[in-house]
N, C-alpha and C positions, 0 to 999 in steps of 0.2 A: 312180478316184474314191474319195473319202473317206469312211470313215463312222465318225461318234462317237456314244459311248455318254455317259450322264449320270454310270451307274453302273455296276459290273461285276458279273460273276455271282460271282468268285472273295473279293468283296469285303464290308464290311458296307458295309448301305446306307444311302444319305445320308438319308434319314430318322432313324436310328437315332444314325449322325454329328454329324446337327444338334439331338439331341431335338426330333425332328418337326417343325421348325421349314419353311412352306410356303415361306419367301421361299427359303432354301437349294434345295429341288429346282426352283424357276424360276429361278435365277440359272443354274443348271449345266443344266437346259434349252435357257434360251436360248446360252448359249455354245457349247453343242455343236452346236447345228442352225444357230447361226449362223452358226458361221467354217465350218464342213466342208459339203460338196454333203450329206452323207447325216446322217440319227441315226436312233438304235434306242434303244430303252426297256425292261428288263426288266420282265415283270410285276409289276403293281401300283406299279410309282413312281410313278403320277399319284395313287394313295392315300397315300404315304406308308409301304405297308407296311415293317416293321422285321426282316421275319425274312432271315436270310442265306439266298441260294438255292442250292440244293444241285441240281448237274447229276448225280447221279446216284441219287437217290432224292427220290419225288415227295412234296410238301407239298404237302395238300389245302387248295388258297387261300381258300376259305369261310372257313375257322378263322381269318382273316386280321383284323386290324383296323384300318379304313381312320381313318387318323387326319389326312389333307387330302384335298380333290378341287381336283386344277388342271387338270381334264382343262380347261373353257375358255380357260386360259392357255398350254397345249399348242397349242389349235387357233386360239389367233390368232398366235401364232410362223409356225404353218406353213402360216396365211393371209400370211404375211408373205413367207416363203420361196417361194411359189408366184406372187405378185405380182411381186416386184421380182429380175431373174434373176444381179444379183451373188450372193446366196445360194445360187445353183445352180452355181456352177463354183468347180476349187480357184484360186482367186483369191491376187494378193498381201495377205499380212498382217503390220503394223508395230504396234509396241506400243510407246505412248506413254507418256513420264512426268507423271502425273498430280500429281508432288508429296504424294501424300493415301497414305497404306499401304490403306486399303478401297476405294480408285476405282481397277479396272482400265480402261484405253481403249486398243481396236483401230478401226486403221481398216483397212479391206477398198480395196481397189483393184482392179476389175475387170481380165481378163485384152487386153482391147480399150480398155483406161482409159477407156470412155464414162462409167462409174458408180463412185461412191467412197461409202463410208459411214462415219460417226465409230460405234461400239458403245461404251457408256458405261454399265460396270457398278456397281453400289455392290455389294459384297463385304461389306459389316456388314449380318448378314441378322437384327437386332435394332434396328438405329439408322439411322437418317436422313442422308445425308452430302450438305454444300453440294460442290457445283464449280463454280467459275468459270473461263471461258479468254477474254484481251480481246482475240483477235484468234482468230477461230472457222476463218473467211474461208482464213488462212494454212494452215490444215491441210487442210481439205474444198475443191482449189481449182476452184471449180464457180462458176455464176453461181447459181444457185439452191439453196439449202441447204432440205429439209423434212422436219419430223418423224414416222417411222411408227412411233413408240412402240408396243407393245402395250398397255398399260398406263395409265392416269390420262389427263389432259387432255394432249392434246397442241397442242404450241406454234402458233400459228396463220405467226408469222414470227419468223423464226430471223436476228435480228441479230448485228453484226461482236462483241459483249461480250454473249456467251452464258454464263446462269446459269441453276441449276436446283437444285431439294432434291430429291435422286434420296433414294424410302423403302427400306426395308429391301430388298434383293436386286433390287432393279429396276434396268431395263437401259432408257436414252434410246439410240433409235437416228435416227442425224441419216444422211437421203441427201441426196445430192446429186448433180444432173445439169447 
């Protein structure tokens, strides 16, 4: 099995990366826990902390300063992942062209192809990005396509000319059975 990390120990972290910008550490959140069965989180990502960690001398995290909480946006990822069990196996993954440089799209296809998912990231983790696809249908080929967004309203029905204003670093995820 697989396990992703958002951020690494040996690395500076993506708070610091993004000038603490909260949409960046939930985009690479959710992509990590989403394509791989597993993820792990260094201390303090879900605050934002900025200091590089050091595995061989200890930094008293008190001293720390939390500059986001996404700890609820962690825990509805992994109410997501605990729900729907394409996100529990290492499953096929195709990467689509979005036409757009900020719109990453994966679709997951389970390993029994019962279940397929579109993951539709917006990657401008300061700007707003349209997507449009007018034939949704051809990619997710399911009779039922539905939205378990983590995030904002989710769509009630997911028709063949599917659009959406995905916000800064938010991720539409479309299943389908």
């Amino acid at each position: 099995k697989m396990i992703s990390f958002p951020e690494y120990y040996n690395h500076e972290r993506l708070a610091q990366i993004y000038n603490k910008n909260p949409n960046a550490s939930k985009a690479w959140y959710a992509l990590s826990a989403l394509i791989n069965t597993g993820v792990m989180v260094t201390t303090g990502f879900e605050y934002g902390f900025t200091s590089k960690i050091d595995t061989l001398e200890y930094i008293e995290l008190n001293d720390e300063v939390k500059h986001f909480d996404i700890r609820g946006y962690i825990k509805s990822i992994n109410e997501i992942k605990r729900e729907f069990s394409i996100f529990n196996e290492e499953a096929n993954i195709y990467l689509l062209n979005s036409l757009k440089q900020n719109i990453l799209i994966c679709k997951k296809v389970s390993n029994e192809k019962k279940e397929e998912v579109l993951l539709i990231f917006n990657l401008d983790f300061s700007g707003e990005q349209h997507f449009y696809y007018d034939n949704i249908y051809s990619i997710l080929k399911k009779e039922k396509i539905i939205d378990i967004s983590p995030e904002g309203k989710r769509f009630e029905f997911i028709t063949d000319k599917y659009y959406c204003t995905l916000k800064p670093g938010e991720v539409r995820i479309l299943y389908a059975v």
